[in-house]
PDB file of the backbone (N, CA, C, O) and the ligand in Angstrom, with CONECT records:
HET     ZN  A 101       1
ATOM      1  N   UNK A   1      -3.758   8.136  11.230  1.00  0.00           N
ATOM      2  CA  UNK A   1      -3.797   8.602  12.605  1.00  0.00           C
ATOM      3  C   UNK A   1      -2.430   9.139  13.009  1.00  0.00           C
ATOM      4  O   UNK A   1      -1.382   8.591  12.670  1.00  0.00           O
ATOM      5  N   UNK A   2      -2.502  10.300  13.793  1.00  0.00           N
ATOM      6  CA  UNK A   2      -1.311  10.329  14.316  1.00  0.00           C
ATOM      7  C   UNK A   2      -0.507   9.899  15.478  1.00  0.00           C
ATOM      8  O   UNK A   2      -1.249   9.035  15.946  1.00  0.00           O
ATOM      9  N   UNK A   3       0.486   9.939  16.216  1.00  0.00           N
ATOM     10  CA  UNK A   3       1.187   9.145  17.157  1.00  0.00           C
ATOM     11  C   UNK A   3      -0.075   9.041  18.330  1.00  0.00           C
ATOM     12  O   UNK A   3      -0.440   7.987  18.851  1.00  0.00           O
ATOM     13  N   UNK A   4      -0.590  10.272  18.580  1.00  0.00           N
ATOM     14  CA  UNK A   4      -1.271  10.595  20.411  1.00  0.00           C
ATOM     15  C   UNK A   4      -2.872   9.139  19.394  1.00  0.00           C
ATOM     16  O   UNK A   4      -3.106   8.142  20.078  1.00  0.00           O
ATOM     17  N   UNK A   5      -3.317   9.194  18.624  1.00  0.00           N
ATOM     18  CA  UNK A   5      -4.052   8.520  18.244  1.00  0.00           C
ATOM     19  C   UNK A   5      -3.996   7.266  18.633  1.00  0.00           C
ATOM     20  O   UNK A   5      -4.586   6.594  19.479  1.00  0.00           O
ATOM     21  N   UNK A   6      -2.892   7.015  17.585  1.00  0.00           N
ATOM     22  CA  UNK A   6      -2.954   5.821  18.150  1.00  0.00           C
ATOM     23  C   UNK A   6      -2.441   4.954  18.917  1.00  0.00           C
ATOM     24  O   UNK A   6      -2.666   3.771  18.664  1.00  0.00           O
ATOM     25  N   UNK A   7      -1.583   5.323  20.104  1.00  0.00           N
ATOM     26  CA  UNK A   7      -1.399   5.290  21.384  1.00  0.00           C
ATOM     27  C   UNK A   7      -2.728   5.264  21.961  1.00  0.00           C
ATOM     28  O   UNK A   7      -3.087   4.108  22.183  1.00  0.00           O
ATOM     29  N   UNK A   8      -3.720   6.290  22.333  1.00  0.00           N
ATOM     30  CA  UNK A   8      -4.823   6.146  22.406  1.00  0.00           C
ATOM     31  C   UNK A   8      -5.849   4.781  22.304  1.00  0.00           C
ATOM     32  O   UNK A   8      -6.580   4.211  23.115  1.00  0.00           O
ATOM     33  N   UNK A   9      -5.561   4.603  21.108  1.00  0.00           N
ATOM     34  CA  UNK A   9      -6.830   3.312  20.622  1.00  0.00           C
ATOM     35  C   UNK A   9      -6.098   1.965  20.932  1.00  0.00           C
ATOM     36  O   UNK A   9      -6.691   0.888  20.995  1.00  0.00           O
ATOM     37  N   UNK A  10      -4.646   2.139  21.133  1.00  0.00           N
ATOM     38  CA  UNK A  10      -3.615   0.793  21.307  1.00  0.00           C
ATOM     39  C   UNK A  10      -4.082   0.309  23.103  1.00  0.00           C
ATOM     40  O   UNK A  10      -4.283  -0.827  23.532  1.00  0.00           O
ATOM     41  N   UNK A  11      -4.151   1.770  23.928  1.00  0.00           N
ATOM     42  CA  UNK A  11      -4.076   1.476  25.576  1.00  0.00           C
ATOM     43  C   UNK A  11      -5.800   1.355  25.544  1.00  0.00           C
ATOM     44  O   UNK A  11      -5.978   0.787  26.622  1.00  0.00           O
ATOM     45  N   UNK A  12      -6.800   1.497  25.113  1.00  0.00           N
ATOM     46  CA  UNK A  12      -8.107   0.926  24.941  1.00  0.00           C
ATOM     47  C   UNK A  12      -7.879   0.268  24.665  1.00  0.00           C
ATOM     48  O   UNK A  12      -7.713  -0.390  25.693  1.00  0.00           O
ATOM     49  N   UNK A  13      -7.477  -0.771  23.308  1.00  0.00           N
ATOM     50  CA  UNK A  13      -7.585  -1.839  23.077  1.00  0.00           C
ATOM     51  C   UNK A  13      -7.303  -2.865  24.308  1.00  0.00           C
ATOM     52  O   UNK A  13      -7.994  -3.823  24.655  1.00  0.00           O
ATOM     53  N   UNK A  14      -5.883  -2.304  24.961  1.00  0.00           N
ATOM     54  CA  UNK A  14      -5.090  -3.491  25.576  1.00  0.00           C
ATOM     55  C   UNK A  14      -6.271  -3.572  26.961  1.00  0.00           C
ATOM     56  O   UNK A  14      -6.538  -4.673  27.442  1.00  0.00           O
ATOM     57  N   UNK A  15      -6.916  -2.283  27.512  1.00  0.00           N
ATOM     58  CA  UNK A  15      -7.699  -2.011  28.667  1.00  0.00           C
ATOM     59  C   UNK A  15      -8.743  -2.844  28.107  1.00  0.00           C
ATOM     60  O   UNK A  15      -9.402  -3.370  29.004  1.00  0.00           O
ATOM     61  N   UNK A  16      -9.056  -3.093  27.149  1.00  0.00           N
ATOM     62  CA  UNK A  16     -10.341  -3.994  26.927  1.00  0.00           C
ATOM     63  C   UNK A  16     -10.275  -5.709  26.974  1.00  0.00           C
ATOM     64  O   UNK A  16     -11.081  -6.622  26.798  1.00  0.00           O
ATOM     65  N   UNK A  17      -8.954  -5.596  27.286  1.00  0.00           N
ATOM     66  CA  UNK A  17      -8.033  -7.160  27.325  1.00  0.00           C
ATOM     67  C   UNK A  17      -7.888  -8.025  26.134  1.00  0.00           C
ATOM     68  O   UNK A  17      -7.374  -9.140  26.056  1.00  0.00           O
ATOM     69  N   UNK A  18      -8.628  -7.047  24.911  1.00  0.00           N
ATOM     70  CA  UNK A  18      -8.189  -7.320  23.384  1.00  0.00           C
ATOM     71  C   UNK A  18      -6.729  -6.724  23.353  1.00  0.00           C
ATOM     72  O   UNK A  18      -6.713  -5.536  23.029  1.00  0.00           O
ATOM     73  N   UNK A  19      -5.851  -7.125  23.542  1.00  0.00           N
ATOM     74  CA  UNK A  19      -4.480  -6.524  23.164  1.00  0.00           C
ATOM     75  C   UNK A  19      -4.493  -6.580  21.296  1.00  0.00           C
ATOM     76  O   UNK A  19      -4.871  -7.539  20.624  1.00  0.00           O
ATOM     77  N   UNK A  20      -4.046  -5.460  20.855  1.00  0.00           N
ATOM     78  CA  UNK A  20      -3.731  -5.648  19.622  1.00  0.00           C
ATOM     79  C   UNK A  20      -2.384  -6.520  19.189  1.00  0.00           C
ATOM     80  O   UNK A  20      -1.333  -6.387  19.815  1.00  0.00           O
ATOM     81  N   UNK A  21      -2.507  -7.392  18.101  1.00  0.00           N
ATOM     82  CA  UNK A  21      -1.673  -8.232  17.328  1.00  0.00           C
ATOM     83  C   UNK A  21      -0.413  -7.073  16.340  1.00  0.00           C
ATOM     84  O   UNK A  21       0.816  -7.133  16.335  1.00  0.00           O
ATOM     85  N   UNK A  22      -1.169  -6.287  15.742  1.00  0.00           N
ATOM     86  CA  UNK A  22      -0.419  -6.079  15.064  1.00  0.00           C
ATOM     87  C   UNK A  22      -0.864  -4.275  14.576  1.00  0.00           C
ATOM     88  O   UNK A  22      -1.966  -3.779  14.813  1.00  0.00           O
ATOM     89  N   UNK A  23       0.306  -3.534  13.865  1.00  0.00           N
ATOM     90  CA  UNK A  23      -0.139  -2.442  13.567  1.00  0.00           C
ATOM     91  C   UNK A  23       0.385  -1.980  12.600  1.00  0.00           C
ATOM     92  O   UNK A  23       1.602  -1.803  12.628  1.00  0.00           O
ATOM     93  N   UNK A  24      -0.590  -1.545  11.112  1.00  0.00           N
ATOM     94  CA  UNK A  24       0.356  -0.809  10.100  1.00  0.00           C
ATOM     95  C   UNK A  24      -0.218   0.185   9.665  1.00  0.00           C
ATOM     96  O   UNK A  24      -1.241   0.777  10.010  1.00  0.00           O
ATOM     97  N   UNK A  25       0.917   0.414   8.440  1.00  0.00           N
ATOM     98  CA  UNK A  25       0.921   1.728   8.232  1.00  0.00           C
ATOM     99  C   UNK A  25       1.266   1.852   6.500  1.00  0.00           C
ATOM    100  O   UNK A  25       1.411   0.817   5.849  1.00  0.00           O
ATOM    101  N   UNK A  26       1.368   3.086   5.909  1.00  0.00           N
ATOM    102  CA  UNK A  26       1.984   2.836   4.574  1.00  0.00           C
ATOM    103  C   UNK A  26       2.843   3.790   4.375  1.00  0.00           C
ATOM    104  O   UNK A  26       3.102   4.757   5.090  1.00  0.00           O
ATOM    105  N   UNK A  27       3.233   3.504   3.465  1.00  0.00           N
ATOM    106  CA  UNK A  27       4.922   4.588   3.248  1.00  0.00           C
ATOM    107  C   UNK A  27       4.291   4.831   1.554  1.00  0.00           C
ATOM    108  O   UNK A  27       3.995   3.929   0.770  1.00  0.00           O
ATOM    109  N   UNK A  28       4.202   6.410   1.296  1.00  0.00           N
ATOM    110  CA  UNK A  28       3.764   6.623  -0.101  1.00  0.00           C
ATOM    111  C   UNK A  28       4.823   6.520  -1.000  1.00  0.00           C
ATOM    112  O   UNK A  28       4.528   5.941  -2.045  1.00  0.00           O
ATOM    113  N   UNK A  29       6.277   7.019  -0.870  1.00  0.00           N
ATOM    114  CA  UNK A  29       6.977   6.836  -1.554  1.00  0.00           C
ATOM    115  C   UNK A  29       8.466   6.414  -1.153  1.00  0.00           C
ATOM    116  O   UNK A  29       9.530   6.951  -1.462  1.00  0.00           O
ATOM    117  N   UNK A  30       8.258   5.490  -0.510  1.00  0.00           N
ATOM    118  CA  UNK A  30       9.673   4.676  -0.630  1.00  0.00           C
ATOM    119  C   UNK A  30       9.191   3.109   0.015  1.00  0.00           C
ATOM    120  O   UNK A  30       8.017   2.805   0.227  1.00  0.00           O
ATOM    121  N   UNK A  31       9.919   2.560   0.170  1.00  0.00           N
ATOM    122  CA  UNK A  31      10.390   1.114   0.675  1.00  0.00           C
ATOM    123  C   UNK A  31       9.447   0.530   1.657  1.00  0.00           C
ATOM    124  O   UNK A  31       9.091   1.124   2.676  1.00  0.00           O
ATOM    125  N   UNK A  32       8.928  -1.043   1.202  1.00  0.00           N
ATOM    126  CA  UNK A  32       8.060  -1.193   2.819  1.00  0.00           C
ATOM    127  C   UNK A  32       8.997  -1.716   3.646  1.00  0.00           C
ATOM    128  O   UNK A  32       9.185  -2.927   3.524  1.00  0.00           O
ATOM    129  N   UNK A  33       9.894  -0.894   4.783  1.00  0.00           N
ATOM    130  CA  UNK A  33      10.705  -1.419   5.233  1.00  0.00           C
ATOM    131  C   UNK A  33      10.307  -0.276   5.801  1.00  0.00           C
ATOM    132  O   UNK A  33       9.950   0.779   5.275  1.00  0.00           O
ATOM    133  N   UNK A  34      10.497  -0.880   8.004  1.00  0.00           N
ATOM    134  CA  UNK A  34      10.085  -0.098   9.061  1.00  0.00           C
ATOM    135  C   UNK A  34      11.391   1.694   8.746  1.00  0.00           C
ATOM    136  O   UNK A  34      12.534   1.428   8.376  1.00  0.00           O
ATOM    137  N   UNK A  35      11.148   2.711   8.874  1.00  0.00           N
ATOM    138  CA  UNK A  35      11.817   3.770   8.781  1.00  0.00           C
ATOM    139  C   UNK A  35      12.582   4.294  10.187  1.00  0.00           C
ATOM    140  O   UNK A  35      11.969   4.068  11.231  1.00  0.00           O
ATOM    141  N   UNK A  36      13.869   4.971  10.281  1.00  0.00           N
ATOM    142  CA  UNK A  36      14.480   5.482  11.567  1.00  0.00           C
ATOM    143  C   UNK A  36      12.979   5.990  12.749  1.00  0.00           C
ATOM    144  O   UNK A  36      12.932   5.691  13.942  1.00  0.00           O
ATOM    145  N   UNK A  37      12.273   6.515  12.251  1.00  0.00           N
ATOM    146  CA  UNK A  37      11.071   7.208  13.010  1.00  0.00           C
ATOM    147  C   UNK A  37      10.425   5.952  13.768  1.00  0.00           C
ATOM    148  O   UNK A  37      10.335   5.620  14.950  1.00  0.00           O
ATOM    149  N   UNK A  38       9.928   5.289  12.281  1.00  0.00           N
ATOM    150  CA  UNK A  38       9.064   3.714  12.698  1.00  0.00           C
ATOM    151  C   UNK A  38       9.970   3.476  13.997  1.00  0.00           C
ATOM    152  O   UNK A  38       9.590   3.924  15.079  1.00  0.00           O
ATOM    153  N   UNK A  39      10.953   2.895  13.902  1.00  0.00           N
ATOM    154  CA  UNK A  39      11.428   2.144  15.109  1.00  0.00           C
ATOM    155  C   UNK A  39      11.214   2.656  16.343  1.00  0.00           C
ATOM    156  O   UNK A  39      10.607   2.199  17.312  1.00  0.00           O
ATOM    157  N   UNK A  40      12.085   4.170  16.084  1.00  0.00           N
ATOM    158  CA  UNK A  40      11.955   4.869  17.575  1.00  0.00           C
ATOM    159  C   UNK A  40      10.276   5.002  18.266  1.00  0.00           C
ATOM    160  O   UNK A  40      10.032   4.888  19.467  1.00  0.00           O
ATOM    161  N   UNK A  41       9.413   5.225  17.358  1.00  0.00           N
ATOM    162  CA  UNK A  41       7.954   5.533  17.920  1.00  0.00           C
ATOM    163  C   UNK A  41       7.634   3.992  18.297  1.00  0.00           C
ATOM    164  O   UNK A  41       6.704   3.944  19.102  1.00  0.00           O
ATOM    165  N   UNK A  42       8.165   2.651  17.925  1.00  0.00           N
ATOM    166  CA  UNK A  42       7.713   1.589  18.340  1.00  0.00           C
ATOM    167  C   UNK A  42       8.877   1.309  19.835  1.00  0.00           C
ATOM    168  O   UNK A  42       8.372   0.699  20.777  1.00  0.00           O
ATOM    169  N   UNK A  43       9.820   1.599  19.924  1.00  0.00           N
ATOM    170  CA  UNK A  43      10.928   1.368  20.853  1.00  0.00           C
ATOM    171  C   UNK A  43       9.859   1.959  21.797  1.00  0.00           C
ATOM    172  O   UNK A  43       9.138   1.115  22.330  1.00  0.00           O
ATOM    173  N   UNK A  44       9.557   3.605  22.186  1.00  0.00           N
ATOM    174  CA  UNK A  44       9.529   4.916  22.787  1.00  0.00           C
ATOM    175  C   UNK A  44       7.949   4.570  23.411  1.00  0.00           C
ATOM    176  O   UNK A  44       7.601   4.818  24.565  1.00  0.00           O
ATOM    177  N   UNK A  45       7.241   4.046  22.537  1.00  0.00           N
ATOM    178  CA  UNK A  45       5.592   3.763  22.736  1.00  0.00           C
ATOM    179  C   UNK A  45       4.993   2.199  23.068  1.00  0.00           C
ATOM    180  O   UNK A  45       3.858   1.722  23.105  1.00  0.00           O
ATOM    181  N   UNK A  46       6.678   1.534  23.338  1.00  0.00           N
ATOM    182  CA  UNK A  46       6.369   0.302  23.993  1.00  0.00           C
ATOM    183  C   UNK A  46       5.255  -1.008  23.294  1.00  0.00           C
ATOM    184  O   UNK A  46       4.615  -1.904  23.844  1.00  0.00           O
ATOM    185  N   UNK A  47       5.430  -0.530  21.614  1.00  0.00           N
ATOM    186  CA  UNK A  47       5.052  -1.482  20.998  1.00  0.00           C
ATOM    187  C   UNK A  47       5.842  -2.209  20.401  1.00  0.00           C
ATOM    188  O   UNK A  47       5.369  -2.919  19.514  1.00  0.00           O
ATOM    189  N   UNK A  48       6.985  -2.262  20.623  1.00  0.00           N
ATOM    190  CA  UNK A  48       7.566  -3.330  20.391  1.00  0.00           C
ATOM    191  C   UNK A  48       7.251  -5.030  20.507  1.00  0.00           C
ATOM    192  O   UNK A  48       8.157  -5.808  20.207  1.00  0.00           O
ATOM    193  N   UNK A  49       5.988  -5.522  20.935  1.00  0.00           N
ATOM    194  CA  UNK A  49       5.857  -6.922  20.902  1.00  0.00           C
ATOM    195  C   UNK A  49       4.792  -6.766  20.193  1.00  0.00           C
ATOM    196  O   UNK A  49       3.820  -7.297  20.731  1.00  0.00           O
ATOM    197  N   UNK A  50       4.446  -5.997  18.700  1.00  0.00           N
ATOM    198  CA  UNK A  50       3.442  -6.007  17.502  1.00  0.00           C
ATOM    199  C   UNK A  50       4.435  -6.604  16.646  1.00  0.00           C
ATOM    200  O   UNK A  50       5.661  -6.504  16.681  1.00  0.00           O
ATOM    201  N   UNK A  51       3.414  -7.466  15.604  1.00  0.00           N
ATOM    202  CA  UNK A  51       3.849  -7.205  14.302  1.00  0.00           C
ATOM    203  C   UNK A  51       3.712  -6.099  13.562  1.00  0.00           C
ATOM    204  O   UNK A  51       2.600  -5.673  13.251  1.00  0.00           O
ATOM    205  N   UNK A  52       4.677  -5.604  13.256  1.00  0.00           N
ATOM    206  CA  UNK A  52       4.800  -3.900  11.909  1.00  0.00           C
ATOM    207  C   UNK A  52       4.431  -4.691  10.850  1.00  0.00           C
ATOM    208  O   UNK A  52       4.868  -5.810  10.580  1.00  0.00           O
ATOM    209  N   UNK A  53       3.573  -4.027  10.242  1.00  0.00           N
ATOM    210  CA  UNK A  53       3.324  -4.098   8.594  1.00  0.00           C
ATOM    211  C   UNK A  53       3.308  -2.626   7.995  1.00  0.00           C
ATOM    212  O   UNK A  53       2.781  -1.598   8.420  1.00  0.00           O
ATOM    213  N   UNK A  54       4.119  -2.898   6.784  1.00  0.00           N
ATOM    214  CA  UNK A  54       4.346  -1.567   5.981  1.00  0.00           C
ATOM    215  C   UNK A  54       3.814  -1.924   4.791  1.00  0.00           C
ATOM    216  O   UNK A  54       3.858  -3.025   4.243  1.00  0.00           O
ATOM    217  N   UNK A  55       3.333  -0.968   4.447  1.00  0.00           N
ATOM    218  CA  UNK A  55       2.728  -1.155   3.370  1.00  0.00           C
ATOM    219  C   UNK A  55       3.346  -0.029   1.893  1.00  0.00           C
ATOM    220  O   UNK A  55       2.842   1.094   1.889  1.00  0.00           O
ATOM    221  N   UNK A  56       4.013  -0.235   1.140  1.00  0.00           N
ATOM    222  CA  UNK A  56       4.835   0.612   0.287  1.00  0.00           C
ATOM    223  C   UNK A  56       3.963   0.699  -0.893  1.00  0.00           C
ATOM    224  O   UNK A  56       3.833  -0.340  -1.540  1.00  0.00           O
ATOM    225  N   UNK A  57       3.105   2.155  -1.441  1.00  0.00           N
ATOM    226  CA  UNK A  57       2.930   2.657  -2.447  1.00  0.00           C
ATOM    227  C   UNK A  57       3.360   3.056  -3.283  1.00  0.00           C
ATOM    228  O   UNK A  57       2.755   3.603  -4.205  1.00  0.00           O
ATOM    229  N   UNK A  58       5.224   2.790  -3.131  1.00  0.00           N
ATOM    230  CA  UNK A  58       5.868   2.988  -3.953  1.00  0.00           C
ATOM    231  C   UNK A  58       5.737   3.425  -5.773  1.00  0.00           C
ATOM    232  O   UNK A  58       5.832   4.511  -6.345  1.00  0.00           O
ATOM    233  N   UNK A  59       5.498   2.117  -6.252  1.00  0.00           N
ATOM    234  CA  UNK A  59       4.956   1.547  -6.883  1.00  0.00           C
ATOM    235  C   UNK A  59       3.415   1.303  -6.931  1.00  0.00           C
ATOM    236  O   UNK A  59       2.948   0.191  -6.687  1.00  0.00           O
ATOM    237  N   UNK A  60       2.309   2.845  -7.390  1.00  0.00           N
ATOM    238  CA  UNK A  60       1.229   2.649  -7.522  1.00  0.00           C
ATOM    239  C   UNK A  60       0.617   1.426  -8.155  1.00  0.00           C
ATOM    240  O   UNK A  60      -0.498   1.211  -7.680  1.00  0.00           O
ATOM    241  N   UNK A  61       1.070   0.345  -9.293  1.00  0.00           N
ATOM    242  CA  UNK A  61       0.198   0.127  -9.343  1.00  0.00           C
ATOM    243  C   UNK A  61       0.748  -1.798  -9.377  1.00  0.00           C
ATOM    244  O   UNK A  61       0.581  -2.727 -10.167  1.00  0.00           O
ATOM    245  N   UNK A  62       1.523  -1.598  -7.890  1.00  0.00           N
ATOM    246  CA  UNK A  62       2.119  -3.047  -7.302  1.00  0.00           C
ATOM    247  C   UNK A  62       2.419  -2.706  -5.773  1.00  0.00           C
ATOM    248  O   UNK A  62       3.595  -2.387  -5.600  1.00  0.00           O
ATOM    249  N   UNK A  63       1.619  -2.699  -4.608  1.00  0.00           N
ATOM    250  CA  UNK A  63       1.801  -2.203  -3.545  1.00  0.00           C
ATOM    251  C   UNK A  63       2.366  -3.481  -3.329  1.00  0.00           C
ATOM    252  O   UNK A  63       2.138  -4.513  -3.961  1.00  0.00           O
ATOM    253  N   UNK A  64       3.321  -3.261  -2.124  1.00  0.00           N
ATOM    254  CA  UNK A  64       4.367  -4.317  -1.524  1.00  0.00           C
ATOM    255  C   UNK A  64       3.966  -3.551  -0.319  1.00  0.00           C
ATOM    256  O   UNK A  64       3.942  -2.343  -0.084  1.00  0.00           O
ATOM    257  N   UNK A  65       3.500  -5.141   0.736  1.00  0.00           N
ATOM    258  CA  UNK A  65       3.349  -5.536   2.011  1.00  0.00           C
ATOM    259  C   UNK A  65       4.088  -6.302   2.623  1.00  0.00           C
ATOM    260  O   UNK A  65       3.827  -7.473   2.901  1.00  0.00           O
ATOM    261  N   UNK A  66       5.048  -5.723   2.880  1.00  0.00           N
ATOM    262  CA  UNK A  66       5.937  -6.827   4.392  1.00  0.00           C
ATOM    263  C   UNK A  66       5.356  -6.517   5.775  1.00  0.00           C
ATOM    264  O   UNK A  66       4.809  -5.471   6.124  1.00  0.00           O
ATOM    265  N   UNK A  67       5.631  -7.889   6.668  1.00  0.00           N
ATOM    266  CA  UNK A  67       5.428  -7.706   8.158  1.00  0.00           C
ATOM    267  C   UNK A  67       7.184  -7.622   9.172  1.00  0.00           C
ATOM    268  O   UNK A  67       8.136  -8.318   8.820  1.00  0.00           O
ATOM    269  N   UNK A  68       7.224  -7.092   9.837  1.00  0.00           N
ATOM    270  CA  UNK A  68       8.337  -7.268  10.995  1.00  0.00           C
ATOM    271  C   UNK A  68       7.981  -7.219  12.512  1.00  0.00           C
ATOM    272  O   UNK A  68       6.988  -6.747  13.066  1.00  0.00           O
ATOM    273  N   UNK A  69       9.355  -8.001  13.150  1.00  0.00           N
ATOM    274  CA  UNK A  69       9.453  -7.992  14.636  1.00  0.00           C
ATOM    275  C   UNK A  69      10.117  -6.899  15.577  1.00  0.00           C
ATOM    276  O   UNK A  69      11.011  -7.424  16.241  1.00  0.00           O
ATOM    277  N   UNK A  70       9.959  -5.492  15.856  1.00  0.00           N
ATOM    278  CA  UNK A  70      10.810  -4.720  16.034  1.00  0.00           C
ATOM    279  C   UNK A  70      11.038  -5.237  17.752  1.00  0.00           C
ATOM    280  O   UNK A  70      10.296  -5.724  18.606  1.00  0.00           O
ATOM    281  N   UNK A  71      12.262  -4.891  17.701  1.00  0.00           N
ATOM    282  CA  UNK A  71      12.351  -5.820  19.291  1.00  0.00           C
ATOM    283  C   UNK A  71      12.691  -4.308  20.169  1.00  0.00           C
ATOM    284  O   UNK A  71      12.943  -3.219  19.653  1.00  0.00           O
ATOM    285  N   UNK A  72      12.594  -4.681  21.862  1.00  0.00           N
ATOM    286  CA  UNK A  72      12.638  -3.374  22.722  1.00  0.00           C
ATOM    287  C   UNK A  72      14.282  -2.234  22.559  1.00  0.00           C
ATOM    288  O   UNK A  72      14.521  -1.079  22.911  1.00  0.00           O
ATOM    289  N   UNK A  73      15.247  -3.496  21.730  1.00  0.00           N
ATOM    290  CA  UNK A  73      16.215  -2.309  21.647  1.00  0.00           C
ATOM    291  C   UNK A  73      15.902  -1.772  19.997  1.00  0.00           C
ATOM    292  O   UNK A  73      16.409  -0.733  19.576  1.00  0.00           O
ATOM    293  N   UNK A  74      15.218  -2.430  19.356  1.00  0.00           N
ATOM    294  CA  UNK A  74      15.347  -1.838  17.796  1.00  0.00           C
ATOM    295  C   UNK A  74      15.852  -2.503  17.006  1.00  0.00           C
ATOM    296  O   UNK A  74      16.357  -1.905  16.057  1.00  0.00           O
ATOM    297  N   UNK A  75      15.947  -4.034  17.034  1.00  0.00           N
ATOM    298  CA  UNK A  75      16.156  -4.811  15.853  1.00  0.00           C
ATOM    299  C   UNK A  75      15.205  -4.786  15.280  1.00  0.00           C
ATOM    300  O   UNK A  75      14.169  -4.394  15.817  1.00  0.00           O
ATOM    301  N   UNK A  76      15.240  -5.127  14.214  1.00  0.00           N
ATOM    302  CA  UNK A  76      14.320  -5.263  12.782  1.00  0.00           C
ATOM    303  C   UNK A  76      14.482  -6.530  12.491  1.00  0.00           C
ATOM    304  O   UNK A  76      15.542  -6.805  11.929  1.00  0.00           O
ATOM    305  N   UNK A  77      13.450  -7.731  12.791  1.00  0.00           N
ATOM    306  CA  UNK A  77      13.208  -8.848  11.819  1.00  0.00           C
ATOM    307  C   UNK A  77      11.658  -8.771  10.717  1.00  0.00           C
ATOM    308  O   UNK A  77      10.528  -8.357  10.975  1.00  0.00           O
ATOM    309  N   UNK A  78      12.322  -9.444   9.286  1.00  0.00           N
ATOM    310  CA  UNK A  78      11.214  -9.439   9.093  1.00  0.00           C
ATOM    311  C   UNK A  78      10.401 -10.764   8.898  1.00  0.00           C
ATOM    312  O   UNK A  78      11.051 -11.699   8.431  1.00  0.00           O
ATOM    313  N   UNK A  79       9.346 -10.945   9.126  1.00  0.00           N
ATOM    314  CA  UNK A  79       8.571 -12.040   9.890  1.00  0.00           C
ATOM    315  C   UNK A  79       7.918 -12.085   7.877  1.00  0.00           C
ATOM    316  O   UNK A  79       8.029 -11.254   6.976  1.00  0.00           O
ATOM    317  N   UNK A  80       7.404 -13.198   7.917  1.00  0.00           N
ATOM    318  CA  UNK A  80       6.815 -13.854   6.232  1.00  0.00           C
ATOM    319  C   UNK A  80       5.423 -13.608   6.807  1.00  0.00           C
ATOM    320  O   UNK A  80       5.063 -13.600   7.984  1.00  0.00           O
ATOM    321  N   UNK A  81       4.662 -13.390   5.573  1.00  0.00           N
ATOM    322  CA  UNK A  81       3.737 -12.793   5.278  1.00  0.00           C
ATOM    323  C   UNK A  81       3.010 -12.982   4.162  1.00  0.00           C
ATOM    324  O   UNK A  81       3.397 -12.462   3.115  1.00  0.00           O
ATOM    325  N   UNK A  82       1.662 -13.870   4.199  1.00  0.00           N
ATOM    326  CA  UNK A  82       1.175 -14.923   2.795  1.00  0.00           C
ATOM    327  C   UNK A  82       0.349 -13.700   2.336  1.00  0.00           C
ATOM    328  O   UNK A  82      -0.657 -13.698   3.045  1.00  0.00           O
ATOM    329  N   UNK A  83       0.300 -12.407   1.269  1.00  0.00           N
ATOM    330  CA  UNK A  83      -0.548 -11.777   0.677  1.00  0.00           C
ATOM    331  C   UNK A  83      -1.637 -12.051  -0.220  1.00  0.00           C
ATOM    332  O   UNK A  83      -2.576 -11.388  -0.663  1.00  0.00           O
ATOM    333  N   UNK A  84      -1.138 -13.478  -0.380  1.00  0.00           N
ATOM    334  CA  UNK A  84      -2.177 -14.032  -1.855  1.00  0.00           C
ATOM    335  C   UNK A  84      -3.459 -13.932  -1.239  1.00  0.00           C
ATOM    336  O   UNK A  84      -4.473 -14.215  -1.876  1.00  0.00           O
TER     337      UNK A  84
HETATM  338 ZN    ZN A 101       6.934   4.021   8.314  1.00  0.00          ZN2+
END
């Protein structure tokens, strides 16, 4: 999806008083670690109180899933995450 998307389905969700938990995404070729863009579109679009999950395809045939806390100025924590 792109940004107007899912902004879109995020302010339904929250209007339905299901607030969403969490929101990801995948990165085809680099790092699952949130990107300069990631942050600003989570700072800018006021999702900052989601968990980020990235999902890195790096490595076709070992995808790596981390979760993080991006906070309203743009820290990056990353929060543990049981994949098994
Ligand atoms: Zn990203």
């Amino acid at each position: 999806m792109d940004e107007s998307e899912v902004k879109a389905v995020l302010e339904e969700a929250v209007k339905s008083g299901q607030g969403p938990i969490a929101v990801y995404h995948s990165h085809t070729y680099t790092q699952a670690y949130p990107s300069a863009t990631d942050v600003k579109l989570a700072v800018n679009n006021k999702w900052a109180g989601y968990h980020h999950i990235v999902i890195s395809l790096a490595e076709k045939t070992r995808p790596v899933v981390r979760a993080f806390m991006i906070s309203g100025s743009g820290n990056v924590d990353e929060e543990f995450i049981d994949t098994d």
